[in-house]
SEBABA-853224 format. One record per residue (C-alpha): y, z, x; residue in three letters. Coordinates in steps of 0.001 Angstrom, whole numbers, padded with zeros to 6 digits, always signed. Each point is the difference from the previous one (the first is absolute). Last residue first. Layout:
<volums>
YZXALA ...
</volums>
This chain:
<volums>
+083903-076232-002921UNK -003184+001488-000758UNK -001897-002719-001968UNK -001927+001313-002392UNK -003574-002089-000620UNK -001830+002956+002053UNK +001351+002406-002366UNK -001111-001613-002676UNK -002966-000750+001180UNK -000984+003817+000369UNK +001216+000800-003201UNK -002542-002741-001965UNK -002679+001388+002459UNK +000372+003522-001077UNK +000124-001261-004170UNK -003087-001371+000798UNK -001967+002796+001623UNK +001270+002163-003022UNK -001489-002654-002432UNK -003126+000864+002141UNK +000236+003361+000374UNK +000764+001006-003902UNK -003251-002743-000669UNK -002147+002096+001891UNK +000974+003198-001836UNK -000648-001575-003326UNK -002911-000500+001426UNK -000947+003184+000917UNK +001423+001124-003317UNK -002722-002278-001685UNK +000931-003044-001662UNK +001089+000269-003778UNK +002739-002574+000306UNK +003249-001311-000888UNK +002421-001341+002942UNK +003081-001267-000272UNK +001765-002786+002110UNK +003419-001370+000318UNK -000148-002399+002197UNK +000942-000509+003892UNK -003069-002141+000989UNK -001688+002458+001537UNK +000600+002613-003000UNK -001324-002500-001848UNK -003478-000580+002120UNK -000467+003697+000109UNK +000365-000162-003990UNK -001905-003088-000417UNK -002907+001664+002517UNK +000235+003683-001910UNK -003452+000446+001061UNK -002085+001512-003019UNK +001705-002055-001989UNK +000696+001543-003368UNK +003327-001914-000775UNK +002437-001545+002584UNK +003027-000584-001242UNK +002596-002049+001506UNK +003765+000088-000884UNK +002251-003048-000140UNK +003297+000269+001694UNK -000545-003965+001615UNK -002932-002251-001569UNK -003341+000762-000375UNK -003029-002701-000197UNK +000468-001716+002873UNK +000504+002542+003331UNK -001670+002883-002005UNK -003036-002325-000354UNK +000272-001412+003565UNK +000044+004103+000843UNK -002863+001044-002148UNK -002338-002313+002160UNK -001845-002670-002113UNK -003799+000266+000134UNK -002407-002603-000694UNK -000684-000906-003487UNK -003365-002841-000577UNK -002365+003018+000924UNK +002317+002678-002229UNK -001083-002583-002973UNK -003671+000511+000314UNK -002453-002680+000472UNK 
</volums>
């Protein structure tokens, strides 16, 4: 049986959460998705990402860390309290 039967798949954030510790910088290599880098920039990392991946997705990946920088300034201002 092959080993990747016995391995089930462990979300890029749990690993961020347990194997990095505060300041450290995340690189995500090749991927054709940029999933540890999306899930860094989540998480508040530092985050690079190195890949060959077409310009379109290069593009998509320029919206979607985009997206989450918008909703990181849109609960900050909700978390503000206006005195």
């Amino acid at each position: 049986m092959p080993l990747t039967s016995h391995c089930r798949k462990i979300p890029f954030s749990w690993l961020l959460e347990h194997l990095s510790r505060e300041g450290d910088t995340v690189v995500d290599i090749d991927s054709t998705s940029g999933g540890a880098f999306v899930a860094a920039i989540k998480k508040g990392k530092n985050a690079v990402w190195i890949s060959s991946a077409s310009s379109q997705m290069q593009s998509e990946m320029k919206e979607t860390v985009d997206s989450v920088f918008a909703s990181d300034s849109d609960e900050s201002d909700r978390t503000i309290s206006k005195d």
